[in-house]
C-alpha positions as CSV (number, residue, x, y, z in Angstrom):
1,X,0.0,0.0,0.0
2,X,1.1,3.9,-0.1
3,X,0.5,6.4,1.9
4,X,-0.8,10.4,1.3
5,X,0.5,13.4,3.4
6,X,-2.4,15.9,3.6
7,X,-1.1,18.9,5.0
8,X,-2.0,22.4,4.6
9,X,-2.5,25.4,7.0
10,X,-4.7,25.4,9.3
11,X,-8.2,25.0,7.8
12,X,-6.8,24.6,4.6
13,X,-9.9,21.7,4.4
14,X,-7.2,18.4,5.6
15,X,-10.0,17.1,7.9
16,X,-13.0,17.5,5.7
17,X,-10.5,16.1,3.2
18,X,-10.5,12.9,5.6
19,X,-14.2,12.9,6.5
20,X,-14.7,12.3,2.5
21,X,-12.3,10.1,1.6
22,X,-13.8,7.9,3.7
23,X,-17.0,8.6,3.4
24,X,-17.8,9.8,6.3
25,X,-19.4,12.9,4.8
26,X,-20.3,13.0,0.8
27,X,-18.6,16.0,-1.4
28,X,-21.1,18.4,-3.2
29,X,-19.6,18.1,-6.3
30,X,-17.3,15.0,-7.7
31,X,-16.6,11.5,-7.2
32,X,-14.1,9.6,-4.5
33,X,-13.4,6.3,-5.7
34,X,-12.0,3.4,-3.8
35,X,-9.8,1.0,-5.9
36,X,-11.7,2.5,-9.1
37,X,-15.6,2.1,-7.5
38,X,-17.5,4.9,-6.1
39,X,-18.1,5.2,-3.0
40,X,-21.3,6.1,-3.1
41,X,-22.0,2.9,-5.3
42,X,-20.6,0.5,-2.5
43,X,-22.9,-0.8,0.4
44,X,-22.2,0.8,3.6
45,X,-22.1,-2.7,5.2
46,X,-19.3,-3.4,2.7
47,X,-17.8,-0.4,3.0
48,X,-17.1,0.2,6.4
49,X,-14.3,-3.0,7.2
50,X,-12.5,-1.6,4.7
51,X,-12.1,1.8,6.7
52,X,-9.8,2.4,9.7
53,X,-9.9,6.0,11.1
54,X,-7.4,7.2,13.9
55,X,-8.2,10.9,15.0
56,X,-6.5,13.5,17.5
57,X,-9.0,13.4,20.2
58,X,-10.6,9.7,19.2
59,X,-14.0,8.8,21.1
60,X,-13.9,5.6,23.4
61,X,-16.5,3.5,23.0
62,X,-16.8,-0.4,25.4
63,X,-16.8,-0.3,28.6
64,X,-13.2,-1.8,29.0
65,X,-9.7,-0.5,27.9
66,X,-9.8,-3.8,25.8
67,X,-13.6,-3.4,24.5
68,X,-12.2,0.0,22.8
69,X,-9.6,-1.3,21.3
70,X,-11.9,-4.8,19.8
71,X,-15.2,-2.0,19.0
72,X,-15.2,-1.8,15.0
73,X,-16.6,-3.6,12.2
74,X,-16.0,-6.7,13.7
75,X,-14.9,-7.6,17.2
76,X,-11.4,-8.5,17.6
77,X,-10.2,-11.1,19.4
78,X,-8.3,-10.2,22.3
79,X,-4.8,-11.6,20.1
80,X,-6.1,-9.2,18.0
81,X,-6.5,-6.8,20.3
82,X,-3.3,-7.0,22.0
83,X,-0.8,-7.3,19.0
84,X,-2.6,-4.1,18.1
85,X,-1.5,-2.4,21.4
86,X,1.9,-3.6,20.7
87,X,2.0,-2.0,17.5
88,X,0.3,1.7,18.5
89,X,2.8,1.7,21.9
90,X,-0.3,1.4,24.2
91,X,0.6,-2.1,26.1
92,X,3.4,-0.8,28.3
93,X,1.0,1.8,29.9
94,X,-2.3,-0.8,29.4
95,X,-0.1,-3.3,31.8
96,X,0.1,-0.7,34.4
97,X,-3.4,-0.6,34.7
98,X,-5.3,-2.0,38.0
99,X,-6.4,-4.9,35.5
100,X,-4.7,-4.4,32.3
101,X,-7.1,-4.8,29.3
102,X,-10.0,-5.3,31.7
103,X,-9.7,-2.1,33.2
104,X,-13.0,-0.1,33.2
105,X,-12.4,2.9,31.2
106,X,-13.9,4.9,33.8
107,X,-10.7,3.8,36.0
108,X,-8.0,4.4,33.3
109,X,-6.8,7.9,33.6
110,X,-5.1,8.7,30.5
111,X,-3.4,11.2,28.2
112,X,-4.1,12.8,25.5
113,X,-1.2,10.8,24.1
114,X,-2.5,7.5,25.6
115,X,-5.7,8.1,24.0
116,X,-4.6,8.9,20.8
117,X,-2.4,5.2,21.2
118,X,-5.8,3.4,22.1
119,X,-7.3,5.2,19.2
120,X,-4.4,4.0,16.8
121,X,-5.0,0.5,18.8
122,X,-8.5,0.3,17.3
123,X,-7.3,1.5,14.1
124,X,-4.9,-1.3,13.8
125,X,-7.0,-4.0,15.4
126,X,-9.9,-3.5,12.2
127,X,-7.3,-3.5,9.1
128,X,-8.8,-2.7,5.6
129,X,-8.1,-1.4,2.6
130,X,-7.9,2.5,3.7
131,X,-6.5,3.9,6.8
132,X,-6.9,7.2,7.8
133,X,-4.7,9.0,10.2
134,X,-6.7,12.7,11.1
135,X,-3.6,14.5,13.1
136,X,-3.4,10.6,15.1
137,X,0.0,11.2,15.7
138,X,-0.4,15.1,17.1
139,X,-0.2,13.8,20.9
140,X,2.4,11.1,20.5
141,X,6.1,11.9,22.3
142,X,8.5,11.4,19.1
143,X,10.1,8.2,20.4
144,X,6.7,7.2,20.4
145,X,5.8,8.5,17.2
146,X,8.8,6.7,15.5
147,X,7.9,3.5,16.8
148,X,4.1,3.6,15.8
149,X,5.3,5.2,11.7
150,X,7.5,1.9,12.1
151,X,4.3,-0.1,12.9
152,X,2.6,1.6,9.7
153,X,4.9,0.8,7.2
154,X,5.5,-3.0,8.8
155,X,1.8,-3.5,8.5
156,X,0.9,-1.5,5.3
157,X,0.2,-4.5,3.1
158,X,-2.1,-3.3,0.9
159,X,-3.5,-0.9,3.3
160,X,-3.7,2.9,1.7
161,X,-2.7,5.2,4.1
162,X,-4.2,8.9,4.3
163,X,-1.9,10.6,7.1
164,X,-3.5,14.3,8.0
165,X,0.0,16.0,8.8
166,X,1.4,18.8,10.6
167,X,5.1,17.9,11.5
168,X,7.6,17.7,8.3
169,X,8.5,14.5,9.1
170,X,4.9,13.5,8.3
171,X,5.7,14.4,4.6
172,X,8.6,13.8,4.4
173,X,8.1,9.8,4.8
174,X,4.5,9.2,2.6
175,X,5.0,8.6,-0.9
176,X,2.9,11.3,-1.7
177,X,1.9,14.5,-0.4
178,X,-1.1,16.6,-1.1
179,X,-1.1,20.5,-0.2
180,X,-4.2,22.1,0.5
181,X,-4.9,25.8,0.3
182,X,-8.4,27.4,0.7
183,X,-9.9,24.1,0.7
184,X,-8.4,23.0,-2.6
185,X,-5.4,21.2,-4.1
186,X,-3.1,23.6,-4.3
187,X,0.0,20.8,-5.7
188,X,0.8,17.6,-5.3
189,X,3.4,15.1,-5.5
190,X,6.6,14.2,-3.7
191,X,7.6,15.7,-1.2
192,X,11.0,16.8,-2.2
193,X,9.7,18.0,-5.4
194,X,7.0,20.4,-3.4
195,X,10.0,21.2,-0.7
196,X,11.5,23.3,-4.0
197,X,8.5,25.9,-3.3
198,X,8.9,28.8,-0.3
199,X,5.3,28.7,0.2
200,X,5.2,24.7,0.7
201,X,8.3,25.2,3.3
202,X,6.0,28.2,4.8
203,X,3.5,25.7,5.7
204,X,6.5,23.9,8.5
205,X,7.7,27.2,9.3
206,X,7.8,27.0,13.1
207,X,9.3,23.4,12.8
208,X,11.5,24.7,10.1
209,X,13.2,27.4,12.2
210,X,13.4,25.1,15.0
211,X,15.6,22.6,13.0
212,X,17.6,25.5,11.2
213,X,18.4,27.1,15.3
214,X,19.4,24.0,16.2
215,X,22.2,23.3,12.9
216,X,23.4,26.9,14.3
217,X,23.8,26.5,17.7
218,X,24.9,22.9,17.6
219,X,21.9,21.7,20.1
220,X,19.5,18.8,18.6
221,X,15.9,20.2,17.7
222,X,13.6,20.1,20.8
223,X,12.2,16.6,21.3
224,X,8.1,16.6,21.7
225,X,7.2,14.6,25.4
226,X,3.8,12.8,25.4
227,X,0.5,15.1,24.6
228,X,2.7,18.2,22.9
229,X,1.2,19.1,20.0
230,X,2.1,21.6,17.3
């Protein structure tokens, strides 16, 4: 599978962007087509196992930490449930818990971060044809965050990945990346080709700077902890 870089400004149109792609809301005018059918041509009972979504602030449906992770399309089985925790960095933190998977979500403190991992859990647990990652990642610490983009590419198969992106490094791993300005393609195609354009860079400019102070001063860029967002 590859994987799409969305990125933009903010509301430059990346989440509405996501909501349609997987059909999750219906454009006014055009057609999205998944592996050359129309969406709106597929049965929604069809459709939906073949769509994973992973957002910033995901909701947590189940009672249990391990009900959330197994609610989708199908249930998954709890091997399922917990190879998926492995791969979204949410089992270290899940083990701490008064009774690990079984914990009552009501009883599970968490983190934005740890949220977002539960959310990527789910995500990962209900494997289809599309997944699609709406700022998913946002919360994540980067050590984190390089684990779980590990996780994505291991488990890719012939999943398409749509990855809503802030951080550079978003873009600079997909395969593609498509800008949005004003809620419309403004370019797209690799990202080192788009890097070429001032305005494209303008788009990572507090990232940007942050990398260029560091290669001054000889200090490595500022390393995100767990729930820092940009």
């Amino acid at each position: 599978g590859t994987s799409l870089a969305v990125v933009g400004r903010s509301g430059s149109g990346k989440s509405v962007f996501a909501a349609v792609a997987g059909r999750l809301l219906d454009p006014d005018t055009g057609t999205v087509l998944l592996d050359g059918v129309p969406l709106t041509a597929m049965d929604p009972a069809l459709l939906r196992p073949e769509i994973a979504y992973a957002f910033a602030r995901p909701a947590l449906p189940g009672t249990t930490v391990g009900d959330t992770i197994a609610f989708g399309a199908w249930t998954a089985d709890p091997e399922a449930v917990r190879a998926a925790a492995r791969a979204a960095r949410a089992d270290g933190f899940i083990g701490l818990l008064p009774y690990g998977y079984a914990t009552p979500l009501t009883d599970a403190p968490l983190s934005g971060g740890e949220r977002q991992r539960l959310g990527l859990a789910r995500a990962f647990a209900h494997p289809g044809r599309l997944l699609i990652l709406d700022d998913a990642l946002s919360g994540l610490d980067t050590v984190t965050e390089h684990h779980v983009r590990r996780a994505l590419d291991e488990r890719a198969g012939r999943c398409t990945r749509v990855i809503v992106a802030h951080r550079l490094s978003s873009a600079a791993r997909a395969d593609r990346v498509l800008w949005l300005e004003d809620g419309r393609v403004r370019a797209t195609g690799p990202h080192e080709e788009l890097w070429a354009d001032p305005e494209y860079r303008a788009v990572f400019r507090t990232e940007v700077a942050e990398v260029a102070e560091a290669a001054e001063t000889g200090a490595p860029p500022p390393a995100r902890t767990e729930g820092e967002s940009r």
